[in-house]
C-alpha positions as MATLAB code, in Angstrom:
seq = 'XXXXXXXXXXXXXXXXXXXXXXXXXXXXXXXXXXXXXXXXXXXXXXXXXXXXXXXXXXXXXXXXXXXXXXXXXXXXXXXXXXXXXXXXXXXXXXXXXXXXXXXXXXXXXXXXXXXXXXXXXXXXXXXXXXXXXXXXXXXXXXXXXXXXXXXXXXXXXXXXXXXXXXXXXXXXXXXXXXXXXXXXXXXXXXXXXXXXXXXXXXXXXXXXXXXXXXXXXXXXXXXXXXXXXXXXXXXXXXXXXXXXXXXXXXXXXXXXXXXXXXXXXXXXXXXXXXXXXXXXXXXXXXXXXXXXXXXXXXXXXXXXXXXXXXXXXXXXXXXXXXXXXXXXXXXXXXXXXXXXXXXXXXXXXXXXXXXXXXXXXXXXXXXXXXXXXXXXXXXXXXXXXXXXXXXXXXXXXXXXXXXXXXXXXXXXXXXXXXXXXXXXXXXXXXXXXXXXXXXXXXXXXXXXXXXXXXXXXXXXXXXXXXXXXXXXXXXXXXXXXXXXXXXXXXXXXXXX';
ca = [
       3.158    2.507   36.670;
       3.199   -1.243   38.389;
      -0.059    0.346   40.280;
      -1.718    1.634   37.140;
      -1.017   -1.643   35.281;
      -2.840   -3.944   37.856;
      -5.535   -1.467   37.494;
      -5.960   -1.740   33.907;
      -5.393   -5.124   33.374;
      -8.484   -6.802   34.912;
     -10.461   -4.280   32.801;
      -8.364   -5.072   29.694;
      -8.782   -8.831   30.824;
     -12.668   -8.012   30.914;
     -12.880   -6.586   28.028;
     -11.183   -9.443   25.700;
     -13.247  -11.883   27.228;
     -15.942  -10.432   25.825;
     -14.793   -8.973   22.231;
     -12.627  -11.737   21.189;
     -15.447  -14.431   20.020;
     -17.579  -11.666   18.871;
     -14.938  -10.302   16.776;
     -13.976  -13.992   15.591;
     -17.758  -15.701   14.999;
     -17.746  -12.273   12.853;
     -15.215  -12.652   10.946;
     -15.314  -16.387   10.574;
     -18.886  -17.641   10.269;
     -20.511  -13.972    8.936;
     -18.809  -11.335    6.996;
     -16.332  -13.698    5.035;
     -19.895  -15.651    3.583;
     -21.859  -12.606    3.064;
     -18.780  -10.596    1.274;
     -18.276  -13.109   -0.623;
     -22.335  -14.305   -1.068;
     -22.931  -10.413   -1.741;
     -20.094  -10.043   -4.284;
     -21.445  -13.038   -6.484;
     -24.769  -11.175   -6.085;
     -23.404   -8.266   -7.133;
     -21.949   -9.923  -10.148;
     -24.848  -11.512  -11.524;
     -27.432   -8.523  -11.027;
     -24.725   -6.347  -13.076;
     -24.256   -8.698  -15.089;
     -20.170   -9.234  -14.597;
     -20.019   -5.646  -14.298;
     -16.140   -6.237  -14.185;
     -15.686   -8.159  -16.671;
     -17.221   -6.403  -19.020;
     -16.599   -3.140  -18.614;
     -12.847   -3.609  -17.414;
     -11.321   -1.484  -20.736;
     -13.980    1.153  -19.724;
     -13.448    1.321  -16.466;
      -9.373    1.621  -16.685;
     -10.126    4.751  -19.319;
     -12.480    6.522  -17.028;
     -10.248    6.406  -14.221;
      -7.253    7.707  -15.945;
      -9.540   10.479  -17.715;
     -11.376   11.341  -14.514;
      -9.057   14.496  -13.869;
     -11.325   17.788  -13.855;
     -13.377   19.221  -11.309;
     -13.478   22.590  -10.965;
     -12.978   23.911   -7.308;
     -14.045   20.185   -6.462;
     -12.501   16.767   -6.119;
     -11.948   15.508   -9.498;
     -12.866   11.592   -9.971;
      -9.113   10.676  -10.146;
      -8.128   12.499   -6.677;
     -11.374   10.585   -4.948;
     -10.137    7.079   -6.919;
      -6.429    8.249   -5.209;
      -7.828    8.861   -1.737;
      -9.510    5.622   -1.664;
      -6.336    4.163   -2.918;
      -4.032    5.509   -0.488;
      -6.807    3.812    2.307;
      -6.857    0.676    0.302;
      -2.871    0.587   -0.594;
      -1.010    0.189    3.084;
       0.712   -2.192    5.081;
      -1.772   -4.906    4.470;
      -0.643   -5.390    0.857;
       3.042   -6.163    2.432;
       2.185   -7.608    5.563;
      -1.022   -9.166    5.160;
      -0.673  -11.096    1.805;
       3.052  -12.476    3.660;
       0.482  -13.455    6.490;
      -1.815  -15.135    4.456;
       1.361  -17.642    2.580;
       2.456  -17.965    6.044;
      -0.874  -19.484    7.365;
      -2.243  -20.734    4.617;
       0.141  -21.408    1.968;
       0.661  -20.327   -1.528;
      -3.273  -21.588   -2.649;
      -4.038  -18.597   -0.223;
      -2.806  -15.557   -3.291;
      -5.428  -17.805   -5.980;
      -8.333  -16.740   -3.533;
      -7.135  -13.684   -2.913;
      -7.590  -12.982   -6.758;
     -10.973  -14.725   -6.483;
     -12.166  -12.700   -3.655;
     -11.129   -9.573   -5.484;
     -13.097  -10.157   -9.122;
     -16.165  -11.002   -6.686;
     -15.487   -7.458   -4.632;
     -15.125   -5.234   -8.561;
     -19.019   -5.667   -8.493;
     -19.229   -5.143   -4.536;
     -16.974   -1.449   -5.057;
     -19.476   -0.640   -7.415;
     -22.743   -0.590   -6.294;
     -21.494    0.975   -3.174;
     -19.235    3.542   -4.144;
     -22.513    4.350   -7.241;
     -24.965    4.772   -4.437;
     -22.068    6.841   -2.430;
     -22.618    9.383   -5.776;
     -26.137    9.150   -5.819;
     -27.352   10.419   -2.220;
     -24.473   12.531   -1.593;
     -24.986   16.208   -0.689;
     -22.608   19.159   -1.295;
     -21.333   20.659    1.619;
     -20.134   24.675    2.579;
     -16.104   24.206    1.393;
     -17.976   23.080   -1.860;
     -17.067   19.261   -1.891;
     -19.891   16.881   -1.868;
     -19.686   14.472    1.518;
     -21.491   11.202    1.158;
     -20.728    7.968    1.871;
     -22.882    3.794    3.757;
     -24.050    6.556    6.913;
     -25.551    9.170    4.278;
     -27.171    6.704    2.049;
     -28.917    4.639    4.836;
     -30.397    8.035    6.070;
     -31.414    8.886    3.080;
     -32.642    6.179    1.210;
     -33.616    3.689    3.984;
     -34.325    6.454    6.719;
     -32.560    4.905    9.126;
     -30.397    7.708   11.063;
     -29.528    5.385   14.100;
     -28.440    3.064   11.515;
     -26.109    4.905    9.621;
     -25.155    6.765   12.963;
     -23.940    3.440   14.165;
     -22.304    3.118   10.998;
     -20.409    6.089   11.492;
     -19.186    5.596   15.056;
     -17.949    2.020   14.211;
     -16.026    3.476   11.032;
     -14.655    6.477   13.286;
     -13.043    3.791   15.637;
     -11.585    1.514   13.298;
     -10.501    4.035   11.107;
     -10.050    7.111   12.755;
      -8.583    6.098   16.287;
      -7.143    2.465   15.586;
      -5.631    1.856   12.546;
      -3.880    5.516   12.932;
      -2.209    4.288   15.915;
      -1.257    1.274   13.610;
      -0.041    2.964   11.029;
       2.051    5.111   12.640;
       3.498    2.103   14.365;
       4.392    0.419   11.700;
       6.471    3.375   10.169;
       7.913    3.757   13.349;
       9.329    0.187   13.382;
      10.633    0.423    9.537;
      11.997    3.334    9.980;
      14.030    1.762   13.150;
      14.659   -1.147   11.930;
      16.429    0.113    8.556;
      17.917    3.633    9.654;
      18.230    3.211   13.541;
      15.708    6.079   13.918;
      14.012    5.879   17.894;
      10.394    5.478   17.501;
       9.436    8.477   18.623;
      10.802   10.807   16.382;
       9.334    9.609   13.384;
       6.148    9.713   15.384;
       6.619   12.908   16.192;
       7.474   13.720   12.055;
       4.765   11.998   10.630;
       2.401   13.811   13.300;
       3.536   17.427   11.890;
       3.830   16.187    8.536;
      -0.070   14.965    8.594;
      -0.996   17.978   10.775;
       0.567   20.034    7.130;
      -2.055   17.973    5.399;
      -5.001   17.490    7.459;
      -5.278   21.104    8.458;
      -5.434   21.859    4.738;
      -9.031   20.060    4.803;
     -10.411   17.590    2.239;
      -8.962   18.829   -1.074;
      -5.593   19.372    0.489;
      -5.624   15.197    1.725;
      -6.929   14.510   -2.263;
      -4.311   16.616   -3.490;
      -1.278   14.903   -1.582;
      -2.746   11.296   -2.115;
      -2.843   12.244   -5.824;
       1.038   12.875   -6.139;
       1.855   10.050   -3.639;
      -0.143    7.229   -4.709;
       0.486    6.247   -8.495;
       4.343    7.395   -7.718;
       4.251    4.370   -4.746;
       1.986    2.124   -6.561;
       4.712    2.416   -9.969;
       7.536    2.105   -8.271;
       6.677   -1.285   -6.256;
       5.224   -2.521   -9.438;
       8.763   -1.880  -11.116;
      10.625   -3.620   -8.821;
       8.282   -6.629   -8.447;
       8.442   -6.774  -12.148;
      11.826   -6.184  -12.240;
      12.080   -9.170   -9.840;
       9.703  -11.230  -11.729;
      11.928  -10.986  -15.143;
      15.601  -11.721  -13.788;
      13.221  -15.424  -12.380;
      11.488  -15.584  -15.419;
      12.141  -19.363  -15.660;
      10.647  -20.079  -12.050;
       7.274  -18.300  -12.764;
       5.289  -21.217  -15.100;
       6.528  -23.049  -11.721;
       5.044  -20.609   -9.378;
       1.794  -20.031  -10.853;
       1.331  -24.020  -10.740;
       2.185  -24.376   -7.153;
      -0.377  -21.450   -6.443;
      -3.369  -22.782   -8.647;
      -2.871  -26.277   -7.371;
      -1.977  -25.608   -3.775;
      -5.682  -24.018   -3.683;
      -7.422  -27.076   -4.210;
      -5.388  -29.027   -2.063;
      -3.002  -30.542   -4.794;
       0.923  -29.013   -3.337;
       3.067  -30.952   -2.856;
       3.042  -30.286    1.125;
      -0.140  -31.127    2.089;
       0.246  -35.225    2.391;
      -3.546  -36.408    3.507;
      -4.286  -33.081    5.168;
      -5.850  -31.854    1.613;
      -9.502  -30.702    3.340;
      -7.889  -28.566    5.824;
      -5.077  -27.150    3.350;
      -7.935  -26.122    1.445;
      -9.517  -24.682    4.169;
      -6.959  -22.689    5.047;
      -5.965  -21.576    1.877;
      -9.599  -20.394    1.150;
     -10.366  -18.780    4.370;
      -7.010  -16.622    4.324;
      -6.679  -16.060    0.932;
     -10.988  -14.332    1.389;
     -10.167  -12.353    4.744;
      -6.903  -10.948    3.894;
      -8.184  -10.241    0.089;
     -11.158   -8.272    1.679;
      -8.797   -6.808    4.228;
      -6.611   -5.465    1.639;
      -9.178   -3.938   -1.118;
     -12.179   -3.134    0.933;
     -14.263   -3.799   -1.297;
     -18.355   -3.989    0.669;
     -16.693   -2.214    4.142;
     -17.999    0.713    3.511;
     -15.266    2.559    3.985;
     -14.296    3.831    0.083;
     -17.571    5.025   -0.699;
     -17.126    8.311    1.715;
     -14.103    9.097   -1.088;
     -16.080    7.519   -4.118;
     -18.672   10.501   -2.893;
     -16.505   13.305   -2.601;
     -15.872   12.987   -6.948;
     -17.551   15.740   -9.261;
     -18.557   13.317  -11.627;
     -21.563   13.761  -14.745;
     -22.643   10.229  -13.449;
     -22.691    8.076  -10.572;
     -22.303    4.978  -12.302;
     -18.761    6.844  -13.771;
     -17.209    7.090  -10.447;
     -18.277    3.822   -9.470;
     -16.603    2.306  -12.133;
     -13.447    3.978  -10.906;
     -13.715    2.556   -7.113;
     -14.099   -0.991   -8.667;
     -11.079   -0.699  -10.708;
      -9.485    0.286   -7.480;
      -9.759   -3.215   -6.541;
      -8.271   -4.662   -9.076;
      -4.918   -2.534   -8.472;
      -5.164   -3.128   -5.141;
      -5.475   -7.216   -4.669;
      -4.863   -8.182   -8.298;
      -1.504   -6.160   -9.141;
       0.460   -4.879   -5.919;
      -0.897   -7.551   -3.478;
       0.335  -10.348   -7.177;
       3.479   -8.200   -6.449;
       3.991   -8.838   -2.822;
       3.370  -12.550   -3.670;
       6.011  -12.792   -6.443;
       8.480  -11.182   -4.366;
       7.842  -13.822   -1.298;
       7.586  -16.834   -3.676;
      10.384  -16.345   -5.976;
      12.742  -15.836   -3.308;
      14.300  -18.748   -1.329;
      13.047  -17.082    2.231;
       9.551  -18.817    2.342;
      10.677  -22.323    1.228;
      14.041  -21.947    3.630;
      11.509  -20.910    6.739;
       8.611  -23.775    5.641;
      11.648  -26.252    5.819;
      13.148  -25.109    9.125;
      10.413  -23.742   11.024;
       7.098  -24.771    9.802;
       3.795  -23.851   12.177;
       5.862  -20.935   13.884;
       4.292  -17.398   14.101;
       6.173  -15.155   12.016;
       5.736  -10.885   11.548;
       4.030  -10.244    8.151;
       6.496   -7.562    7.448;
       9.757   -9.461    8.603;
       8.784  -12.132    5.867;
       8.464   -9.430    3.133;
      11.147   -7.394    3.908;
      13.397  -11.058    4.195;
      12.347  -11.692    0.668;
      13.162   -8.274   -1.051;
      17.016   -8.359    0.866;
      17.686  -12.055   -0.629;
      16.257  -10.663   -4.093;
      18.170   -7.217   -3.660;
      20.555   -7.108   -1.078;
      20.771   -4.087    1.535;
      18.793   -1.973   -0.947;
      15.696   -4.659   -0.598;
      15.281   -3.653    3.233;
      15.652    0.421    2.863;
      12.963   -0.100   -0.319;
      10.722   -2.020    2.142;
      11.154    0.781    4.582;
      10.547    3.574    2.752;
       7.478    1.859    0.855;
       6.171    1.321    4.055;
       6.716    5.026    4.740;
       4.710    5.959    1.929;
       1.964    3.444    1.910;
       1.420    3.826    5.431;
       1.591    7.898    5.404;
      -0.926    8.100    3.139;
      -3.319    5.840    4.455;
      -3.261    8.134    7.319;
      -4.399   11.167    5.339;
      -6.899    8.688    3.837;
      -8.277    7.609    7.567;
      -8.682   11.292    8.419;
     -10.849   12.025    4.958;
     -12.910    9.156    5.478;
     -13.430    9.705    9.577;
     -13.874   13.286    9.271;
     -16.922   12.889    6.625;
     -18.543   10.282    9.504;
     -17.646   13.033   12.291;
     -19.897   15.727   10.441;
     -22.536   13.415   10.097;
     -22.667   12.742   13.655;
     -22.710   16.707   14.936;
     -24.482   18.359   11.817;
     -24.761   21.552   13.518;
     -21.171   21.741   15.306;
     -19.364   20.005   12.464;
     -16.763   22.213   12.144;
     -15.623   22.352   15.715;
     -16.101   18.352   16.080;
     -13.783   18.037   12.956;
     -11.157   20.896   14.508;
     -11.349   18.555   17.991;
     -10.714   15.098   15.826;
      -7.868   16.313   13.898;
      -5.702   17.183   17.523;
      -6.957   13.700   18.289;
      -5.683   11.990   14.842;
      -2.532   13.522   15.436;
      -2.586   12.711   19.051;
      -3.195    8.962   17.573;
      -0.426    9.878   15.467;
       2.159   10.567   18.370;
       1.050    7.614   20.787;
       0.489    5.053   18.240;
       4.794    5.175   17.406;
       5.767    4.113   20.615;
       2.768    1.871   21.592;
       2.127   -1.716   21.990;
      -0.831   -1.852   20.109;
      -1.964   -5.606   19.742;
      -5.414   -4.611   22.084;
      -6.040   -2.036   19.468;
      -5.723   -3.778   16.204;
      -8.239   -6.181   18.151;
     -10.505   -3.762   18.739;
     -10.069   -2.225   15.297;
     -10.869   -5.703   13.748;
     -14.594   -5.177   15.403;
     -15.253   -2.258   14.938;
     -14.509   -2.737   11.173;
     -16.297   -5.984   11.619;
     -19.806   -4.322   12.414;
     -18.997   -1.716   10.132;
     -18.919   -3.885    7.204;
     -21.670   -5.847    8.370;
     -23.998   -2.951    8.768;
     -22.883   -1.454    5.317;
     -23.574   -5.023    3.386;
     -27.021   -5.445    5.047;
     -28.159   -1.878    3.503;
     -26.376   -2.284   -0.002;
     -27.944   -5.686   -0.273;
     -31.805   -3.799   -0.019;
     -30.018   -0.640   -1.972;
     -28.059   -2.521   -4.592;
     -31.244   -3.018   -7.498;
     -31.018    1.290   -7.663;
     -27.151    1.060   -8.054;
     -27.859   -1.457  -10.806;
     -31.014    1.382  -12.705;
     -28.214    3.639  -12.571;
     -25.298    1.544  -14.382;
     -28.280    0.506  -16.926;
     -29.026    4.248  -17.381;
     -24.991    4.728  -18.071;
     -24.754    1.957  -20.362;
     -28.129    3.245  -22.554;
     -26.668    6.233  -22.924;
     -22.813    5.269  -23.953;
     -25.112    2.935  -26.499;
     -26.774    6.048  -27.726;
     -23.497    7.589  -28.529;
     -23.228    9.798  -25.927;
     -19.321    9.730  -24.757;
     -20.018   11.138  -21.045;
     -23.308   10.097  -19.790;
     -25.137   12.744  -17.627;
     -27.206   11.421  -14.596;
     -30.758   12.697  -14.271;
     -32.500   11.224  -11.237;
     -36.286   10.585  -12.681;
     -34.538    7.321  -13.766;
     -35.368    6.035  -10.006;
     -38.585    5.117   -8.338;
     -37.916    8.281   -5.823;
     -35.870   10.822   -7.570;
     -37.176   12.956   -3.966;
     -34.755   11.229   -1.636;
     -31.632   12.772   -4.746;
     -30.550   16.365   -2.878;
     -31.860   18.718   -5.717;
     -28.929   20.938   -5.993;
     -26.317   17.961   -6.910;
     -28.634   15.953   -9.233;
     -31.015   18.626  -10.413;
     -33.923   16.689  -12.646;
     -33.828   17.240  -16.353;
     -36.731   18.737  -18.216;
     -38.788   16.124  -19.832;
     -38.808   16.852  -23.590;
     -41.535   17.010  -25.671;
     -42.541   13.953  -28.043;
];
């Protein structure tokens, strides 16, 4: 083992040298501007999109249930969810308090109205060049539409390799980790059995295909996402008198007004701003490219329908359970007790979450946290698989089905050896993969995005007309061609 180790390490050595400041002048000087510089964008050429079509978009995603033998529009806005809705939304919005302060959770919300518009160009385009495949559920998804609309195939095959290793290898590992550690930390269960009983209980799922991961994430999600929801508001009502107090401290530590931040006000800004962005975008996705291969999977009437779904996915993501995670963490006397006595220390996302749900309910606060974590992070395995195996038939067109049977003993496998794994060299690695990913997938909805925006006009002019369920017909775009024929068949023009 000593032997193998001095083997490995000058390679792993090696190999940080070289990723880290990639993976950080990404993150830091690229994708958090263009996100955010593509969101505003976004907003403008739709018009505030979210803002005006929030009532709309809440009732088509709660109507969007049948499909046929397909994926109906609510089991693709629950697959996305279930990628969307994990550990982040515990972990990562404690992480981004932690570094930089409460003023971080008012960004966070900003980031997220910014990403509605982002979700739905990419998740409308997603709908537009999708194809239907053999089992009968369409595939599409940032590697499809390149091909198809830009041409590109290296492109969006690059695409799909860097989504397959963030999402398919990586974060699997990492989710399966984190269970692991809950589940240890709560019950005394060793690490490796839950690995090994999340790897048969995904192997249940993920050998069921596509509909079988919709139908699971369908029953799992809204019962996970209620629940936390109930007992952050359940938390929220017994502090009632704390909250006008709260919401100040937030608002005001975000412009560099709290009352910590002495003469330091530039960089508490700063910080606030640039954790609040990259764990808001961490947490809902939103322009990484990475819901759209659900958003496409929907049997929808109209593009622009399912996209309006995927952007209201954002707003349940970052602006109610990640506002939950917050309340929890500020309302308890945890984060002030840990700012007093150990300010500048590194802290675990989860410990700090899981700290703040025991002081607010006791023993039962710390089993909640674990099995939430159980759920949230379950699912968002399924959710890896749907997306990565969509990207893994893109790749080997004409052995798809025996590169997909080879993946899933290697998700599980990911499964197994992520629960007992140090894994800090793969989260790394994760972080830049998805960091090209979403970089790739931004530069080709920002050329893309004006035909997203023809087809949310088309919607709107025909919910204007009267016409409750507006049905797509491709001649509305400058080359209906590049639209597969047998998903979006062209209308007949009518006479007069």
């Amino acid at each position: 083992m000593e032997t193998l180790e001095l083997l490995i390490a000058p390679l792993r050595d090696g190999l940080y040298t070289i990723m880290m400041p990639v993976s950080n002048f990404i993150w830091s000087y690229i994708l958090v501007y263009l996100l955010l510089g593509a969101g505003l964008l976004f907003t403008i050429m739709t018009k505030g999109m979210q803002f005006r079509l929030f009532r709309h978009m809440a009732y088509v995603t709660f109507t969007a249930r049948g499909a046929g033998d397909g994926i109906s529009g609510f089991q693709a806005f629950a697959t996305s969810m279930a990628a969307r809705v994990g550990t982040g939304n515990l972990a990562g919005v404690a992480l981004a308090l932690w570094i930089g302060g409460p003023g971080a959770i008012f960004w966070m919300w900003v980031t997220a109205l910014l990403g509605f518009a982002t979700a739905f160009i990419e998740s409308t385009l997603a709908q537009v060049y999708k194809h239907r495949n053999e089992d009968g559920v369409f595939r599409g998804g940032p590697a499809y539409y390149i091909e198809r609309c830009l041409g590109w195939r290296w492109l969006g095959a690059l695409f799909a390799v860097f989504l397959i290793i963030a999402y398919g290898l990586a974060f699997n590992a990492a989710q399966s980790n984190t269970i692991a550690q809950g589940m240890n930390g709560a019950f005394g269960i060793p690490n490796w059995l839950t690995g090994v009983v999340i790897a048969i209980l995904a192997g249940f799922v993920i050998y069921g295909g596509l509909k079988s991961v919709a139908r699971t994430a369908e029953k799992i999600v809204p019962a996970m996402a209620i629940a936390y929801l109930l007992v952050a508001l359940w938390i929220l009502v017994t502090n009632l008198s704390a909250v006008p107090d709260m919401l100040s401290l937030i608002v005001m530590s975000a412009f560099g007004l709290g009352p910590a931040v002495g003469g330091a006000a530039g960089y508490a800004i700063k910080a606030a701003m640039e954790n609040g962005v990259k764990r808001g975008l961490f947490s809902n996705e939103a322009g990484m490219g990475s819901t759209p291969n659900a958003a496409a999977q929907a049997t929808v009437k109209h593009p622009a329908a399912q996209g309006l779904v995927q952007s209201f996915g954002v707003f349940v993501d970052t602006i109610v359970i990640c506002s939950c995670t917050a309340v929890v963490i500020l309302l308890s006397g945890v984060y002030e007790r840990l700012m007093s006595e150990s300010p500048g220390d590194s802290i675990e996302g989860i410990q700090l979450t899981q700290d703040a749900m025991v002081d607010h309910l006791g023993g039962f606060g710390e089993i909640f946290i674990a099995l939430a974590i159980l759920f949230f992070a379950f699912t968002s395995i399924l959710a890896n698989f749907s997306f990565s195996s969509v990207n893994i038939e893109f790749l080997f067109r004409r052995h798809a089905a025996k590169a997909v049977s080879v993946f899933k003993v290697i998700i599980i496998a990911m499964v197994l050896l992520g629960s007992v794994a140090e894994l800090s060299v793969v989260w790394d690695f994760a972080d830049l993969a998805m960091g090209l990913m979403a970089t790739t997938n931004l530069f080709a909805i920002l050329i893309m995005g004006p035909i997203a925006v023809a087809v949310l006009k088309d919607y709107e002019r025909q919910r204007r007309d009267g016409i409750k369920e507006p049905i797509f017909d491709p001649v509305i775009l400058k080359r209906p061609e590049l639209v597969d024929a047998d998903v979006w068949p062209v209308k007949e023009v009518k006479e007069g």
